[in-house]
N, C-alpha and C positions, 0 to 999 in steps of 0.2 A: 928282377931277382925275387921279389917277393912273391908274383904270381907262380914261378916256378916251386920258391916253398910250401906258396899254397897247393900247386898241383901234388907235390908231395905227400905232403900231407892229407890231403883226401885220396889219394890212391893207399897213403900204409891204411887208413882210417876204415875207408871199402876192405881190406883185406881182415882188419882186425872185427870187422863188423861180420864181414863173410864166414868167418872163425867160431862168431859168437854163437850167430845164427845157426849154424850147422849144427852147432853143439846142443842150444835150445834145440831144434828141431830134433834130432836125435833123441832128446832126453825125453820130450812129450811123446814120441813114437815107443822109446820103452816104459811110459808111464812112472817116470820118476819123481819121485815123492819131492813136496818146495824143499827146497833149503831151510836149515834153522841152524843157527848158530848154537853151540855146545861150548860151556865152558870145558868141558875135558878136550875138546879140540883144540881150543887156544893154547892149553896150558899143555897139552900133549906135542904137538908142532912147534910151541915156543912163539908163536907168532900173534900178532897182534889179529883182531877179526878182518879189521879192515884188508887185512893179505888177500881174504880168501871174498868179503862180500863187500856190496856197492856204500853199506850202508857202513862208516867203522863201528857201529852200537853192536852187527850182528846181523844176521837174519837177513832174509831175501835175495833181490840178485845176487851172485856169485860173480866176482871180477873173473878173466883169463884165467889166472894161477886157482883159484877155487875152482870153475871148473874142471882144468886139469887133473887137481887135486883130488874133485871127487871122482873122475873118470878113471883115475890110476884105484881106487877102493879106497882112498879116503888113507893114505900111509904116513908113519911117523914125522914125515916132511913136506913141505909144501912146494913144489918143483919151483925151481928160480927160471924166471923167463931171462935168458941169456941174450939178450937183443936190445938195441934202443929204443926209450918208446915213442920217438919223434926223430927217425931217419932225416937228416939234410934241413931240419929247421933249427935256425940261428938265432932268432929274435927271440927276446927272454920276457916280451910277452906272448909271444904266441905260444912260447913252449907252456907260460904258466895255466894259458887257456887249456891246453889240451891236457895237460896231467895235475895242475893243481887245481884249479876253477869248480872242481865237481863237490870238493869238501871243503873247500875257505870262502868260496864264492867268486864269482865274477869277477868284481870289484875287490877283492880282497874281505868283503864284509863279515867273513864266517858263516858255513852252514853250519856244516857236522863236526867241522875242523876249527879251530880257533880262530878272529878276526886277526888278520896280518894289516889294516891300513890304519897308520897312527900306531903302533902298536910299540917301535922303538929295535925292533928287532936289531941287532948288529949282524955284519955277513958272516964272521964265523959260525956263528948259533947257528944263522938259515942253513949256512952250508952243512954243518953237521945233522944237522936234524932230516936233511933231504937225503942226504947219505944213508945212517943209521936209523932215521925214524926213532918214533917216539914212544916207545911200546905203553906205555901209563895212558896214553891219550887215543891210542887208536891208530894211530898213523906209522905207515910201514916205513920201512927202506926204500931207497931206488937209487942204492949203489950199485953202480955198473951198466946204468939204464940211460944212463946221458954222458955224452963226451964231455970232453974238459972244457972242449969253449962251450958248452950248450950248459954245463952244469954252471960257468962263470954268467952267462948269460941271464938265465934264472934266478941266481943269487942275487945279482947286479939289479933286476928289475924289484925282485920282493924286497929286497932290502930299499930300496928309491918310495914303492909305496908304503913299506913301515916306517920310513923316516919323513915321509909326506912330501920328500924332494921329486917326485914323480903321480903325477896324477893316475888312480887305477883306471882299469880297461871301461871304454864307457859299455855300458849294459845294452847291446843291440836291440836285446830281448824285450824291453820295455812295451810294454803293449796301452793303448791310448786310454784315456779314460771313458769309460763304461757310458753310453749318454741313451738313458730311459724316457721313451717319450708313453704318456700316457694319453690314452682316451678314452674318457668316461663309458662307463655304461648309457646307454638313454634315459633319463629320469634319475639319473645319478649325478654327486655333484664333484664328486672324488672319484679318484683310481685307485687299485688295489687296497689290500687292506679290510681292519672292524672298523 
């Protein structure tokens, strides 16, 4: 079961990347100018920055909906992506790896987004907030972007690591520690360095 939602998943994943790329490629063949975040854009669209870019501060990559947005000339609205954004995955930590994990962290630890592990959250708040977003902080909507079991799924897990009744996702990513081995110059009694 789970290899099938993992195939799922890297096949919407290929298609959303295939999407991306096209659009990047595209945009450097007309020589389009980076991205920058514009407060008259947030507060013209109504939408938080994070809608439109990777970063919620602003500036730089542009998620989907920002490219769209600025493909369409950049208009009063920011196109709603009407579709799931994790087809046929059930487990509510997979789902948080692939749509929450880029702004709270892996672990829940917080990057761009606020620390969610320890935090105390209750599931209404989570739920609300995954819905509506949070437009003060940065963080959008994604009403209408997960079914009702996948949205109970994801509540169910962030709420387990904000109560600390669930241990967060371990960090795959971990890369080993660094191991520097010196050898002297000749007539030297130390490595690098005055």
């Amino acid at each position: 079961m789970k290899q099938a939602n993992f195939v799922k998943t890297l096949q919407v994943s290929a298609l959303v990347f295939l999407a991306v790329g096209t659009i990047f490629v595209t945009g450097l063949m007309t020589k389009e100018r980076p991205a920058h975040a514009l407060p008259e854009y947030a507060a013209r669209t109504s939408e938080a920055c994070a809608t439109c870019h990777v970063n919620p501060g602003g500036g730089g990559p542009r998620t989907l909906r920002g490219l769209l947005w600025a493909a369409n000339g950049r208009p009063d609205q920011v196109p709603v992506l009407d579709m799931l954004i994790a087809p046929g995955v059930d487990d509510g930590a997979e789902l948080y790896d692939i749509s929450c994990a880029g702004c709270h962290g892996f672990a829940g630890e917080g990057l761009f987004g606020i620390a969610l592990t320890g935090s105390g959250l209750r599931e209404s708040k989570i739920r609300s907030t995954i819905e509506r977003g949070r437009e003060r902080s940065g963080m959008p909507g994604f009403e209408g972007q997960f079914s009702d079991d996948q949205l109970e799924a994801l509540v169910t897990f962030v709420a387990g690591i904000s109560s600390g009744a669930l241990d967060p996702l371990p960090n795959s990513y971990v890369l080993p520690p660094a191991e520097f081995t010196c050898n002297p110059a000749p007539g030297a009694e130390k490595c690098g360095g005055n």
